[in-house]
C-alpha positions, 0 to 999 in steps of 0.5 A: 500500500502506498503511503500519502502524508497530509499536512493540514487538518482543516476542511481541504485536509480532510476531504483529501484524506477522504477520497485517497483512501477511497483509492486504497491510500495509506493516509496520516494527517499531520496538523499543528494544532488538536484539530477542535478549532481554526477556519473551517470549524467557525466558518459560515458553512456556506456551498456558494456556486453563487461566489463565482466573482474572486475577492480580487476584483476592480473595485476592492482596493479603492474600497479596502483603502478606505477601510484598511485602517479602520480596525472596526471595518469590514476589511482591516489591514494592520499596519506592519512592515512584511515584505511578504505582505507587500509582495502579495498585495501587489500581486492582488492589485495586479489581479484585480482587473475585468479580464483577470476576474472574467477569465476566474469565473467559469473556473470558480463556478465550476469548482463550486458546482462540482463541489456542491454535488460531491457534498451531496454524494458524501450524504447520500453515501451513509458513511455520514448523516449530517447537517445539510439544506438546500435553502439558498443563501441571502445578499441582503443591503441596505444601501443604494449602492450595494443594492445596484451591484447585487442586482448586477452580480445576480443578472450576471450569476442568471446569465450564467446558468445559477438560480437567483432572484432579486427580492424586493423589500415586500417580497423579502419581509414575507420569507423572512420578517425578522428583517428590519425596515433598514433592510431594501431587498435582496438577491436570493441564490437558491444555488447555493446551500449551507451545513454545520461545519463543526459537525461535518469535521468531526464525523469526517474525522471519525470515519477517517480514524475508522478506515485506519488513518493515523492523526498526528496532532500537535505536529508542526512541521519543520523541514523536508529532506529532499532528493532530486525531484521528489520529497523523501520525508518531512520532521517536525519537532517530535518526529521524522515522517516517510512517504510515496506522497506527500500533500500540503493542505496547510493554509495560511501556512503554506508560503512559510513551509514551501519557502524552505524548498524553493517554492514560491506560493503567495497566500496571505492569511485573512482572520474572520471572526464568529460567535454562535448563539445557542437560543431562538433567533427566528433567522431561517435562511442563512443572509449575507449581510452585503453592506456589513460583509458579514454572514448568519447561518442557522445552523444545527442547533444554533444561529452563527453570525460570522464575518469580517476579514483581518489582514494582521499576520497569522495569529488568533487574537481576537480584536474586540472591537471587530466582534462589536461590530459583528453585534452592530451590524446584526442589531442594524439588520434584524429586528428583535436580534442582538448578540449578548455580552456573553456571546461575544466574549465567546467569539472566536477566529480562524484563518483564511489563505488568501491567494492573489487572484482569488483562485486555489491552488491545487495541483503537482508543482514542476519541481517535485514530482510526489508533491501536491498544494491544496490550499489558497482557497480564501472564503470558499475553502468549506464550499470547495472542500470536497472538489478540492479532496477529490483533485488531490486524489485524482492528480496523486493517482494519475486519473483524469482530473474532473474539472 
């Protein structure tokens, strides 16, 4: 049997673990923390055929210069002297054009279509029962301004071939009356679907450990032992671990890691912030807030209201002030809805990659023939999780690739 290495325990980890042992792999999942928490734990749980736009779009520097140093915004950039940061803000500059973004949509909609019907596969399976509907997913404004480019985001999504309505305020209040009068309308994307995370990652790794994967917790990788074209092993701090493959599904971390091989992967670790309120919200349908950049699932159980993105460095400080602003732009957009005290001190955060352009890397890099990146999935990383396991398999095995 064939050996594989995982680096990475989040969502992108898992699947790849996944589906290389539905092909007979030996797997072992290395991942720097105990696996209880990080970005896809706290993350919206949104599968969004409908986020087909990369984050990378014209537009979102003259926005995000407004915002960047507003540590209460909706994007918040820290000041700090990072040359990697530097090197990967311009090369988001440089990908936030109408023919970069024109060429990444069929790919991201692709990704995403795929995907949504690899999770349903997954449930339809019976290896797993969890948390799944089908419900769509809100982009609900306020403002005049983001009520016009929804509206043209949704023609666009419509031409596409994705099922999506634009909802007036009447039409809205009627589906969801817990909306305030603030609330003008909204962009309904029935395409889309939303899960528990939380629930799906500990089922997910139940059955690995079932199907004999072996979990390395607390692992932080140090270096790699290479010979020619191909990785002989990995160290970390305890430990020295062999393989026939090895694949990075490591995050925020990937650029640190690949550095120390000669390997150039520009990813950017953007902090998102959620809390969960355990108690009737009477939120139904899981809403993008479009003018707070904020995003609230009813989930199993629980509501989630989750959001913002923190270019601060990888670090899971919570910055109070952005947790507040969370609680603000929930008591601005639903009537008789508000975040206690005790809720927002339980809030927690995680990490997004963020690559340049918007697009994940996946794939066998040129310089090593037995490795293998998943990772730079920025705010699709749960709804890609599935397509990207699936493309790890199939580029480790040699199959033909599905998208």
């Amino acid at each position: 049997m064939k050996k594989v290495i995982v680096v990475g325990g989040g969502i992108s980890g898992l699947c790849s673990a996944y589906y290389l042992v539905k092909e007979g792999y030996g797997v072992t999942l290395l991942d720097q923390t105990d696996m209880t928490n990080g970005a896809s734990f706290i993350n919206a749980g949104y599968i969004t055929p409908s986020h087909f736009i990369p984050l990378a779009a014209p537009g979102i520097i003259t926005q995000g210069l407004k915002w960047m140093l507003n540590s209460s915004s909706p994007l918040y950039i820290k000041p700090r002297w990072d040359m990697e940061f530097f090197k990967w803000a311009l090369l988001f500059k440089k990908s936030a054009t109408t023919s970069k973004v024109k060429k990444a949509i069929p790919v991201l909609k692709e990704l995403n279509l795929k995907s949504r019907g690899l999770y349903e596969e997954l449930l339809a399976s019976h290896d797993f029962d969890f948390h799944y509907e089908r419900k769509g997913v809100l982009m609900a404004y306020c403002s005049d301004k983001a009520e016009h480019e929804e509206r043209k985001v949704a023609e666009q999504a419509i031409r596409e071939g994705l099922e999506a309505s634009i909802l007036s305020k009447e039409k809205l209040q009627e589906i969801q009356p817990v909306f305030s009068d603030k609330v003008k309308g909204a962009v309904h994307y029935q395409c889309d679907a939303h899960m528990t995370p939380n629930h799906f990652m500990q089922q997910l790794k139940v059955w690995l450990l079932s199907q004999g994967v072996e979990f390395k917790f607390n692992q932080k990788v140090g270096g790699f032992t290479v010979k020619g074209k191909k990785i002989v092993s990995l160290k970390t701090q305890d430990s020295i671990f062999e393989a026939d493959e090895f694949v990075l599904a490591s995050g925020s971390w990937t650029s640190k890691l690949v550095s120390s091989i000669g390997l150039d992967i520009p990813i950017q670790g953007g902090k998102g912030y959620s809390t969960d309120v355990h108690r009737p919200t009477d939120i139904t349908l899981p809403t993008i807030l479009v003018d707070a950049r904020m995003a609230i699932t009813p989930m199993d159980g629980f509501t989630r209201f989750a959001g913002t993105m923190e270019f601060s460095g990888n670090n899971n400080t919570i910055k109070k002030e952005r947790v507040e602003a969370l609680a603000k732009a929930v008591k601005t957009h639903y009537r008789d809805v508000e975040i206690q005290p005790d809720e927002l001190n339980r809030a927690t955060s995680g990490l997004r990659p963020v690559s340049p352009d918007g697009l994940p890397y996946i794939g066998k890099t040129s310089k090593y023939q037995n490795l293998t990146i998943a990772a730079g999935h920025a705010m699709m990383g749960w709804s890609l999780g599935p397509v990207t396991g699936k493309l790890v398999a199939q580029e480790i095995t040699k199959a033909k690739t599905m998208v």
